[in-house]
N, C-alpha and C positions, 0 to 999 in steps of 0.2 A: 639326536637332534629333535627337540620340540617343534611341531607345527605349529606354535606361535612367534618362533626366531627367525619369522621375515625368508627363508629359503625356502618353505614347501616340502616335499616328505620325500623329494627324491630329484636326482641331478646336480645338475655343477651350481653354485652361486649367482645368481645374475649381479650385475656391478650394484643395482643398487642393496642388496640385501651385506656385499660388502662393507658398505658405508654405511649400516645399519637401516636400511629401508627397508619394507616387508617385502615382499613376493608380488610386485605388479607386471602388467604386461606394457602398462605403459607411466613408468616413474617419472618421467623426466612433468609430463602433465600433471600428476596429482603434486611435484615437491615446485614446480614453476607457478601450480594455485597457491599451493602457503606462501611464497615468496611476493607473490601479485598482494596478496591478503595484510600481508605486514606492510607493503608499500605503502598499500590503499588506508590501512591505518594510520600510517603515520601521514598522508596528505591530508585524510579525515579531521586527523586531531588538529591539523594547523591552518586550515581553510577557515572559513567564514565560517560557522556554526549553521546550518540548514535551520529555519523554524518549523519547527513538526509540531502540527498543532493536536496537543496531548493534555488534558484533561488530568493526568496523573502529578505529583508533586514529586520534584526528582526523579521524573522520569526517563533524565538520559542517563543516570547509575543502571537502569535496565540495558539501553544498549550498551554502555561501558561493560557489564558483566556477559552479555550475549555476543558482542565483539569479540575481546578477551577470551571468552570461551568457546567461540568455535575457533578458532585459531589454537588454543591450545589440543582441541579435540580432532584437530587438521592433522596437529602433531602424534599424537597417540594413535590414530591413525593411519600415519604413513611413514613411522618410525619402532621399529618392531622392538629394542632395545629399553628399558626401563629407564638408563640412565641418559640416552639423547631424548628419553621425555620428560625429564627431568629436567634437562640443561636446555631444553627448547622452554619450556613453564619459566623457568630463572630468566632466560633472554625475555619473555615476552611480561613477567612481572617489571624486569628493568625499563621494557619498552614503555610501559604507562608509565611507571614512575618518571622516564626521561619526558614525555611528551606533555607532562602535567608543570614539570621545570618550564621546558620549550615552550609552554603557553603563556605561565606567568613572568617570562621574562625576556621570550623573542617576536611579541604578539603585542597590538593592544586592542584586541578585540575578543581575545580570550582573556578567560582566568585560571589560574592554578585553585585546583580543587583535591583535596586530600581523600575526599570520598569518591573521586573518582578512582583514585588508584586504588584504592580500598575495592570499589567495585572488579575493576580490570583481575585482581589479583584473584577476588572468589570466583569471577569466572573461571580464570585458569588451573586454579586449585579443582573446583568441581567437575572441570574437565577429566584432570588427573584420577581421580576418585570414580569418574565412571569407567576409565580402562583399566578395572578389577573384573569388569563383567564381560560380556561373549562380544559385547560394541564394539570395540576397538578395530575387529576383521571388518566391516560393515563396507569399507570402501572398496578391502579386495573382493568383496563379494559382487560390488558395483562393476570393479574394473573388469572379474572375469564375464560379464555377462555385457559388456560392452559391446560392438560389433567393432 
């Protein structure tokens, strides 16, 4: 058994490392964040747009890609399995692409923007990309030093 297969290097499975979540003490907190995180996304994408007074030109492709990407980096983190970060990345590329529909067609105060999903997706990807590296433990590192 690899200590990076979400079980730890010794003892029984906790539920969540059945269900492919890594080795926390407390899961149900770090998978009801990602879950809070994808809500807060999708009411984000269909609210009123906040004016954020930014000086950058297409500047909210940045938060589209920093969105996106911590939410996929939520995943790589609290999902010890290669392939549910994989199928969490696919859900959360479909999620932009649906919310970018959802704007241009059940809003009229947004627009459907092709570059934002574009953005949405490299964040996700770049997510994916950095859990090749030691990152990915970073949360159970957090969780074990938790009180």
């Amino acid at each position: 058994m690899s200590a990076d297969d979400g079980r730890g290097a010794s003892g029984p499975q906790s539920s969540g490392a059945r269900h492919g979540l890594r080795a926390f003490r407390r899961p149900r907190l770090w998978l009801g964040l990602w879950v809070f995180g994808w809500l807060l996304c999708v009411v984000l994408s269909l609210i009123h747009a906040p004016s954020l007074a930014t000086d950058v030109p297409e500047g909210d492709k940045v938060e589209h890609l920093a969105a996106y990407g911590l939410l996929s980096a939520w995943a790589v983190w609290i999902f010890a399995a290669r392939r549910a970060q994989w199928i969490a990345a696919s859900g959360l590329i479909g999620l932009g692409i649906a919310m970018e529909f959802a704007q241009g067609y059940l809003t009229t105060y947004r627009s459907m923007d092709w570059r934002d999903g574009l953005a949405d997706s490299i964040g996700v990807l770049l997510a994916l990309w950095l859990a090749r590296t030691r990152w990915p433990r970073a949360l159970q590192h957090l969780d074990t030093r938790l009180p």
